[in-house]
N, C-alpha and C positions, 0 to 999 in steps of 0.2 A: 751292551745290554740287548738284551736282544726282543725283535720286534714282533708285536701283535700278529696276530695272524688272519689275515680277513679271505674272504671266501665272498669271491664277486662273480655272482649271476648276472651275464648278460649274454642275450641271442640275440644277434646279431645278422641283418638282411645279409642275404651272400653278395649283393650285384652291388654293393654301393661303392661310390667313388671313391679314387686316391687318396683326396684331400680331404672326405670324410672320415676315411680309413687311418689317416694320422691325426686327424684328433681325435679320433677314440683310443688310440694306443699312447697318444700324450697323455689322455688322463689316466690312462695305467698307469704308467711309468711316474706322474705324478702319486700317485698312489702309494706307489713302492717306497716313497722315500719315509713311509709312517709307519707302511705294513710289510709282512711279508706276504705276497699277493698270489690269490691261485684265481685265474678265470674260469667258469665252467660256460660253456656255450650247449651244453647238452641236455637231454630232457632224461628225468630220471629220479630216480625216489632220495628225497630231500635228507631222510635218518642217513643212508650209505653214502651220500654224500658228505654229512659232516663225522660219519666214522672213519671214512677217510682220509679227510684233511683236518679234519681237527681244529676246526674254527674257535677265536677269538670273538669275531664279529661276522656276522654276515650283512651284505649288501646284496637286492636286488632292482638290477634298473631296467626301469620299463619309459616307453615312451615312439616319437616317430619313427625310431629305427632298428626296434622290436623284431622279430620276426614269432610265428606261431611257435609256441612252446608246451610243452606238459607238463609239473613237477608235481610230484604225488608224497601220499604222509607230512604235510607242512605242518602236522601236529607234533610231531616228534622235535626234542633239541628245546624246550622253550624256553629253558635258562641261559643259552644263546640268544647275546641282544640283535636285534634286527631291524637294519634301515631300507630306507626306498630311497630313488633315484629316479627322478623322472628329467627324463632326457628330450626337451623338445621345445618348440617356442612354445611364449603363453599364451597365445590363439589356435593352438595346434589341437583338429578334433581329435589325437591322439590320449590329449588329459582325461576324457571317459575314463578308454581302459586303461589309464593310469592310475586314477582313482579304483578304480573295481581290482585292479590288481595288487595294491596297497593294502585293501580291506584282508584279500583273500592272501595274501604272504603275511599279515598279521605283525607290520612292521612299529616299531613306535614312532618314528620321525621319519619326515621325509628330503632329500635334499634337491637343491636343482642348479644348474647355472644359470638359469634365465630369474634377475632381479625382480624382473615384474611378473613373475605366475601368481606370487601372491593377490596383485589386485585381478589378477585373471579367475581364480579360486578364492574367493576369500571362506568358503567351509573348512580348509584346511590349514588356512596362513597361522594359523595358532600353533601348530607341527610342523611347521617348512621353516626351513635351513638355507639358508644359498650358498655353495661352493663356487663360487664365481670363476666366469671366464678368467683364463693365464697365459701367458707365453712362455716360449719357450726361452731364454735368453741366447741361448748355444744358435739359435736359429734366427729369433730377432734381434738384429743387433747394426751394427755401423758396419757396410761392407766399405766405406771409402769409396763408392760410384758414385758418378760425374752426374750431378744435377743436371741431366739431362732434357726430365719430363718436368715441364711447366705444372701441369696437375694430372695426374692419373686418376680414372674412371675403374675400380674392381670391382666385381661384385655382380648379384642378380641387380636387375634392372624390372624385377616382377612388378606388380600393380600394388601389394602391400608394401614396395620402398618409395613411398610418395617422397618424401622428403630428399630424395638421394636425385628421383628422376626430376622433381621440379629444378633443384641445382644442375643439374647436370645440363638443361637443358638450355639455362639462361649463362651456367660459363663458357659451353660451347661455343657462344657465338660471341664468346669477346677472346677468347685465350684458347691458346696451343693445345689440346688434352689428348691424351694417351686412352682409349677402352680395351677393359682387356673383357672379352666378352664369359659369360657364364651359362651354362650347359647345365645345371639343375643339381638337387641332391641327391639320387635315387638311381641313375645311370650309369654302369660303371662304361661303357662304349663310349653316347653319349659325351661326356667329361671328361674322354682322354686326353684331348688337347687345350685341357687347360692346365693354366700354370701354379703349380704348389709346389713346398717345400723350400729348396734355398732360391730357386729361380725368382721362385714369387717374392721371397724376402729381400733378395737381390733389386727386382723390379720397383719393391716397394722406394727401397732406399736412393735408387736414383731419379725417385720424383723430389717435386719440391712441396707441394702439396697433395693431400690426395684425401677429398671427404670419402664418408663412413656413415651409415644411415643403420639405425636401431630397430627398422621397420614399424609399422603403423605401431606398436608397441612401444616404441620408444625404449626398445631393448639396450643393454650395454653387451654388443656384441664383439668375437674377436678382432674383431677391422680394429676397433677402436683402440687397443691395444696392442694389435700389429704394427700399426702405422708409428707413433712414436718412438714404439721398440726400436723400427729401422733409422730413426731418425731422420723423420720425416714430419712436417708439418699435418697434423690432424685438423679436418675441419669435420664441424657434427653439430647436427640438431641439439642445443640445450636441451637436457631433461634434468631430471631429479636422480634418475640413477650414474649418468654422468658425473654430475656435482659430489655423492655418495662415495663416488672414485677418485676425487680430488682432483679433478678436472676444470680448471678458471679461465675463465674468458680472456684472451690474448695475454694470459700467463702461462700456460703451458697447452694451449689449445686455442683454436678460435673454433667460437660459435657464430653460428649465421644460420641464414634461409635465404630463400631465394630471391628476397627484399635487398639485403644488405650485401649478398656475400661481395659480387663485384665491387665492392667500395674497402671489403678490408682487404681484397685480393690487388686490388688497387694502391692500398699505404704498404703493402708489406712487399709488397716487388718492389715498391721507390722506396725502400727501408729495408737495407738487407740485414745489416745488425739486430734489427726489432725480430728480423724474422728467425732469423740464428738464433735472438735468447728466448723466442716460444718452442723452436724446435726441442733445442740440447733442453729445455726444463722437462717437457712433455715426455723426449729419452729417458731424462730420470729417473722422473714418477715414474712411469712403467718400471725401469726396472729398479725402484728401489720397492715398491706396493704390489705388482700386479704378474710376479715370474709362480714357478711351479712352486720354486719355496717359499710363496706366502700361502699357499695355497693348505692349510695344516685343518682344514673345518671340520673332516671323519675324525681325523684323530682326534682334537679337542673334545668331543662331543664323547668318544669314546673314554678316554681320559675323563671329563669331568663325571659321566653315571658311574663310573666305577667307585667314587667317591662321595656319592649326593648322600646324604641326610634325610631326613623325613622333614619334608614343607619346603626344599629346595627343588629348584626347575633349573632347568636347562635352556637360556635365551640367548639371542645373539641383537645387542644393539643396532646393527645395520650393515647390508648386505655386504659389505667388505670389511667387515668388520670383525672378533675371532669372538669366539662361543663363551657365554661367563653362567656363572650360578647368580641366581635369586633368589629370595624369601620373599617378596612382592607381589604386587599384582601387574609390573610391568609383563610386557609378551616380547617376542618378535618386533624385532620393526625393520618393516618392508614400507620406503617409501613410495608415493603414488607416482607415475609416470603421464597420467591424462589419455592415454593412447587414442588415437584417433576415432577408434571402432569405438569405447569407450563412452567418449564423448557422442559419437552418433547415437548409442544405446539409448544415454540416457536422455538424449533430446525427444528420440523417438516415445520414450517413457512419460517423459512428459506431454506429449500429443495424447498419449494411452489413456493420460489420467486423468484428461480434458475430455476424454469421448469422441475425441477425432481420430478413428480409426483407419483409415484414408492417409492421413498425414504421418502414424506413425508406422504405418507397413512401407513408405517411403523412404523413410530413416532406418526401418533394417534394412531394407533392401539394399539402402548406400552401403552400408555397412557391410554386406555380403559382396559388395562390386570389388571391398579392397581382398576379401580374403572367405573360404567357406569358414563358416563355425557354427560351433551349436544356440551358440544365445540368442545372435538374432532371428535364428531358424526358429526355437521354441517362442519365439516374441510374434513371429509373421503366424504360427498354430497357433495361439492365442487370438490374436487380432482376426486370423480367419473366424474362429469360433463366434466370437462377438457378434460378427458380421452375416452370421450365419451360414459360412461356408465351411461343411466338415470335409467335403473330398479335400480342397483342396488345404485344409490343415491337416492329413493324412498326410499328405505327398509331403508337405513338410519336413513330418517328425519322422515317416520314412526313409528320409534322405539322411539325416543323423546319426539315427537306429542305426541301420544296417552299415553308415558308415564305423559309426563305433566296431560294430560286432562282426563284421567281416573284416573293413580295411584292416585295420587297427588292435583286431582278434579280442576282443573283450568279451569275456564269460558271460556279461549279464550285462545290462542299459543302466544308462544314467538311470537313476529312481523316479524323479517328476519329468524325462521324457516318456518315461511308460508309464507315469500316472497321467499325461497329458493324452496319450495313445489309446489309454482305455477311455477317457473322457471323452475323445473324439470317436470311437466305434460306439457311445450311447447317443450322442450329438446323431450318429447316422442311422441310428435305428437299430442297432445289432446288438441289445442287451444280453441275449444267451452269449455273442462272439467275446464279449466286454468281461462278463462272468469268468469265462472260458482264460482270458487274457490274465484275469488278476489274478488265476491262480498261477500264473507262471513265474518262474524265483520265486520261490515260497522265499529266500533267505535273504532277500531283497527290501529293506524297510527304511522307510521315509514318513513325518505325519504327512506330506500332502499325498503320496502312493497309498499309504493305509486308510488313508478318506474317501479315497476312487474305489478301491475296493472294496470299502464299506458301501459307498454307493451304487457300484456292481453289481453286488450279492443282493441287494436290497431291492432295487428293479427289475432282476430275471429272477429272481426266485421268492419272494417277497420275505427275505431276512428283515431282523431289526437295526436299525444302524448300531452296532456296536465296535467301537475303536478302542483301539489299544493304547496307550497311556503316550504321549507325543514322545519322541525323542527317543521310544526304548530299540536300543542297536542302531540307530539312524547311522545310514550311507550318506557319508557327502554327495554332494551334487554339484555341478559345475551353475546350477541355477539357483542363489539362495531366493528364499521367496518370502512376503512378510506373512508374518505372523497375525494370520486373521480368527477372530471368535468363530464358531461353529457356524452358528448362525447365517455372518455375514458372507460365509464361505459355500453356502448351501444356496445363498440366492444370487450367487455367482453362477453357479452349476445350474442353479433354473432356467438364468437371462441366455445361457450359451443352448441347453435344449431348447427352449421357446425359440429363439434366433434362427436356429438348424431346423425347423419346422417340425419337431417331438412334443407336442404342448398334452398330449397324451403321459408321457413321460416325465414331463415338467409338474403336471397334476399331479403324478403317480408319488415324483419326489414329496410334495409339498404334503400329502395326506397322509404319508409314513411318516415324517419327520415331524408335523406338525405345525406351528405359525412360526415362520418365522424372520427376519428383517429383512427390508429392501434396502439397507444400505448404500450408494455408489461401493464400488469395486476400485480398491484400491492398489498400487505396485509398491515393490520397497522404494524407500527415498531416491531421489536422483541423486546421482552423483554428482558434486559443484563444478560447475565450469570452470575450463583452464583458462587464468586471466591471458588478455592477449592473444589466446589462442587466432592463426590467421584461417582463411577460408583456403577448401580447396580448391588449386587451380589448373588451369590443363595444363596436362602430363606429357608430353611428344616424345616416344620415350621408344625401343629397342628398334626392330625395324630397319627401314634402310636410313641409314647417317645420310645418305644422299638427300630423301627426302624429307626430311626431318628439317635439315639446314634448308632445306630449299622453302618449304613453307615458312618457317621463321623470320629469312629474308624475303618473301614477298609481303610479309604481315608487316614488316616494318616500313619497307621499301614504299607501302600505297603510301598515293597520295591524295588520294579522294578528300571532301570538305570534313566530310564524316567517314572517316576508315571504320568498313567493320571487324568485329574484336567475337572472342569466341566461336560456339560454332560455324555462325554463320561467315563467321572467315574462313574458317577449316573446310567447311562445303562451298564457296565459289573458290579458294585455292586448288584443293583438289580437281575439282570439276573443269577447272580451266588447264593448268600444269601437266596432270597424267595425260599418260598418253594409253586411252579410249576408243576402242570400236565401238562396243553396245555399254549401256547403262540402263539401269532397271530404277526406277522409284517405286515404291511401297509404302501407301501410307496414307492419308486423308488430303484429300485436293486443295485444301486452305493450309498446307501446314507453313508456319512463318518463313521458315528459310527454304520453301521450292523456289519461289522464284532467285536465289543467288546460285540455285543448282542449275536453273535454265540458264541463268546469265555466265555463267562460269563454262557452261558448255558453250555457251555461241562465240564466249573467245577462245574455246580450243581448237589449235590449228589442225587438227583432226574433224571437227565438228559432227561429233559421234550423235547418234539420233537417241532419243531420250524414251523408253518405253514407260508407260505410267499403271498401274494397278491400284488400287482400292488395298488390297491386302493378298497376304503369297497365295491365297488359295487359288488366284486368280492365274497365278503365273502358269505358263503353260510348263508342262514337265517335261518335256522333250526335249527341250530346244539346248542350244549349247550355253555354256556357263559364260553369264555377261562378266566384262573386266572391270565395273563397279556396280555395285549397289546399295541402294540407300533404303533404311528399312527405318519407317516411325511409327513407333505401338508394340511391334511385333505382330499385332494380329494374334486368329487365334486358329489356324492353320496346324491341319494336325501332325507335319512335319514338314520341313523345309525341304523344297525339291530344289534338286541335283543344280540346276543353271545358277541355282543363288548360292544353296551350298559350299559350292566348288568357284564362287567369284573372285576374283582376281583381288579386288576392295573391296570392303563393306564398311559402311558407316550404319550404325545402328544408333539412333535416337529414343530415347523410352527406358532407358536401364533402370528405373526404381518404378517400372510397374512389371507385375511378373512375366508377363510372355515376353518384353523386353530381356530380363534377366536372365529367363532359360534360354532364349539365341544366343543373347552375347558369353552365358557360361559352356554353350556349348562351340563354340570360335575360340572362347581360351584354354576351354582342354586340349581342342584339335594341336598338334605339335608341328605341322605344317601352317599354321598361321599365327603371325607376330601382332603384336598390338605396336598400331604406330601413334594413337593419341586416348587420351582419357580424361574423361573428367564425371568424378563421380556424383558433384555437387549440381552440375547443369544437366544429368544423365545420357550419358554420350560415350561412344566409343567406337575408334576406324581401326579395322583388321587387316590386315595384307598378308595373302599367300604368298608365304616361300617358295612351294613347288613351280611359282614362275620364273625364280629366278636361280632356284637348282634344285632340278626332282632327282630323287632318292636312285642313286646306283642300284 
């Protein structure tokens, strides 16, 4: 019988790595085995494409690794069913123009591999599909190497795998481990020397165990079923998409954190047998659930609309799970993961809905320390507004905007971040510019976008507030928002002008519109905490392994009555251990931990002299770059001179106030400097220059 015919759009970055490069050709070839598959990578008019090939189905997928495309006539063919694909984490600001490009290919469902987008998106979790991660069996499998590696370390080591670096850090220093280091997604140079395909599966298999972290998401990524595949012991953060996968605690996995792991890494070395029957169970599972052949979700989905009925839907019980028909009011079901950023959200939300302003722009801002994204960016343009500050909830939603619409190539913006955008060019006074803005994507529609607009029109021109009916064409948005009465919504809009110093404008509302309530300002519900959920802890994490071990063993090694713990260990270790000419502080003369920075210099056998400033303005510009510096606040310095810039260390104190956050985000973009400690919950973070210990050929 012969197969379907699917027609898959995807463009595809030129420069991306090897290892990227074969998992995108796995999921072809997964593909192949439903459809008969034609790829188009080109831009060009969508009719002559499917007169072409002569499609069954079409897929388009959009997402991180996208490149700029064109496709024209996507009216043409519409009795050709059409799915989405969105290829990316579910923190990834990529989901914008995923969403925007979903609207505008006019697909009916969307699919993804990542388990948890839907609590990432919940405007669309009602059309989302998961195709989950697979492996290959041909590739993961039992090569018969010598358990060699005690526990092997793969994978990034970035600031969103908190759970991989918190373990990594505490087995390090009891057991043998193997790193195999990681070189980014995006670089095909970069990433030549790292290890993929059979090497890597080879590698896997002659460890004996080897964790796998889901990132602050709590993703069920391919680690997680590489590792068993090879026949290898998996250890991994418990989540809910895990469990979904058939994954049980020292039945075909072990779960831990960095509380426990040493105690089951501990039973299962002195218990080889115990560890044999979680290994070979764990091989199993993978390959009897988790290879290319269970992987059948297009076709099902394909297969069952050809067949539906009038009052029948298309659902999928859970995300590894295969596609059925219902007559019900059941949906989707995408279990919750809790992810980290998540939890931060909605703590910070709850600060928001208390009136403690202050408190919850500290909670996005954690939240931005593990990863950029658009939520808690639109949460800090909110909280600015409140507070009365529109510049800098501009800078905000600017940073999103243009990353949507440039990185990530997106026709048009999230809907409430340009209705948040025009709200804050009225918050600054600029109601002709605000006018001027809502009339841009005319085809752009959301009720809270069509409210600013209304509001807009009504300020620079003195229109009547007249809106359009909520919900008609509504864009998803990556921000759902609740659903507030007119009224309560307008004297939200007043308290942010009156706030921004516009009480001219606040009046202006209030006498168009007429009386109307002071309500509190309300958010949608919080999300419920994850029981148990642990605090985060420091990180010590890429860097130099030298250093790394070295501060760990002095931390344990004190002996003082009262050993100190936290930063202020991490600042008299440092300050004592490196080896220091010049040193810079930065930062307010009482701050708690200067004096273990003095003290930690006067025991280093170098006895580097201690420069001290108020804040960088003070720094002198000329001078040569110190080989550490300690920065608390940030300050408000209208750029970082060259001698700090270019510092050998930096310890930056203050990450969850903003000028802390834009130093320390601008040290983690630099690619010449690694993070050697973190901790997002005490706001804290030490950078080390590579270029000292090998500048660029």
């Amino acid at each position: 019988m012969d197969k379907p015919r699917l027609l898959f759009f995807r463009w595809i970055h030129d420069n991306l790595p090897g290892f990227i490069l074969r998992h995108i050709e796995e999921q072809t070839r997964c593909l192949e085995r439903w459809f008969e598959v034609t790829v188009v990578g080109e831009d060009g008019d969508y009719a002559e494409f499917c007169d072409r090939h002569r499609p069954d189905l079409v897929v388009f997928e959009t997402g991180v690794y996208t490149r700029r495309h064109r496709i024209t006539n996507l009216g043409a063919y519409q009795q050709i069913p059409r799915l989405g694909f969105i290829h990316s984490d579910a923190y990834c600001l990529s989901r914008s123009a995923s969403i925007a490009d979903m609207e505008r290919y006019g697909v009916e469902a969307i699919f993804t591999m990542s388990a948890s987008l839907a609590e990432y998106t919940p405007e669309i979790a009602d059309r989302l599909f998961v195709w989950p991660n697979f492996v290959d069996p041909e590739l993961y499998r039992d090569y018969g190497m010598p358990k060699s590696t005690p526990v092997l370390f793969t994978g990034s080591q970035a600031i969103h795998y908190p759970w991989r670096n918190a373990v990594s850090r505490v087995v390090g220093q009891s057991y043998p481990t193997l790193t195999a280091p990681h070189a980014g997604w995006f670089d095909r140079q970069r990433s030549s020397r790292m290890v993929h395909g059979e090497p890597y599966a080879r590698m896997i298999n002659s460890a004996q165990f080897v964790p796998a972290c889901g990132t602050i998401a709590k993703e069920v990524v391919r680690k997680h079923l590489e590792i068993p595949a090879a026949r290898t012991c998996l250890i991994a953060e418990p989540t809910a998409g895990l469990a979904a996968a058939g994954f049980v605690d020292m039945q075909n996995v072990v779960f831990a954190d960095e509380h426990d792991v040493l105690d089951k890494l501990d039973h299962l070395f002195a218990n080889p047998d115990e560890l044999q029957r979680i290994t070979d169970a764990g091989h199993a599972l993978v390959h009897d659930r988790h290879t290319a052949a269970h992987r059948a979700q297009f076709r099902q989905w394909y297969d069952l609309r050809k067949n539906l009925r009038p009052g029948e839907r298309i659902v999928q019980p859970g995300p590894f799970q295969a596609l059925t028909v219902t007559t019900g009011t059941e949906g989707n079901h995408h279990p919750t993961s809790f992810g980290r950023d998540r939890v931060l959200l909605a703590q910070g939300d709850e600060k928001l809905l208390s009136g403690d302003h202050q408190a919850a722009r500290e909670f996005y801002l954690r939240c931005l320390n593990f990863h950029f994204m658009a939520e808690p960016v639109l949460r800090l343009a909110w909280t600015a507004l409140a507070l009365g500050e529109p510049d800098r909830a501009a800078h905000w939603l600017d940073q999103t905007i243009e990353g949507s619409l440039i990185t990530h190539n997106a026709l048009e913006p999230d809907p409430v971040e340009w209705a948040f955008l025009i709200r804050t060019l009225l918050c600054r006074g600029k109601a002709d510019e605000a006018a001027r803005q809502a009339g841009e994507f005319p085809g752009l529609n959301h009720p809270e976008l069509d409210r600013v607009r209304a509001v807009a029109r009504l300020l620079a021109n003195g229109d009547r507030l007249a809106l359009p009916a909520d919900g008609k064409n509504r864009r998803a948005s990556l921000h759902p928002l609740p659903d507030k009465a007119l009224p309560e919504w307008l004297a939200e809009f007043a308290a942010h002008l009156t706030a921004c110093g516009q009480q001219r404008l606040a009046d202006l509302l209030r006498e168009r519109t007429g009386a109307f309530t002071t309500a509190p300002v309300t958010l949608a519900p919080k999300a419920p905490e994850q029981p148990g959920s642990p605090s985060v802890r420091l990180r010590l994490r890429l860097s130099s392994t030298r250093l790394r071990r070295k501060v760990e063993y002095r931390l344990r090694q004190r002996s003082a009555p009262a050993p100190l713990t936290g930063l202020a260990a991490v600042v008299r270790d440092l300050a004592q251990h490196e080896q220091l000419a010049s040193v810079l502080y930065a930062g307010p003369a009482h701050w708690p931990h200067r004096q273990h920075l003095v003290d930690g210099l006067a025991d280093n056998p170098g006895r580097p002299p201690l420069a001290a400033v108020a804040n960088l303005s003070e720094v002198d510009r000329h001078a040569v770059a110190y080989d550490m510096v300690v920065m608390v606040g940030g300050g408000e310095a209208a750029a970082i001179p060259g001698s700090v810039r270019d510092a050998g260390l930096v310890l930056i104190e203050g990450l969850n106030s903003e000028p802390g956050y834009r130093i320390a985000a601008e040290y983690a973009d630099d690619p010449w400097y690694l993070l050697v400690a973190h901790e997002p919950e005490a706001g804290y973070a030490v950078f080390r220059r590579a270029a000292r210990l090998e500048e660029p050929a």
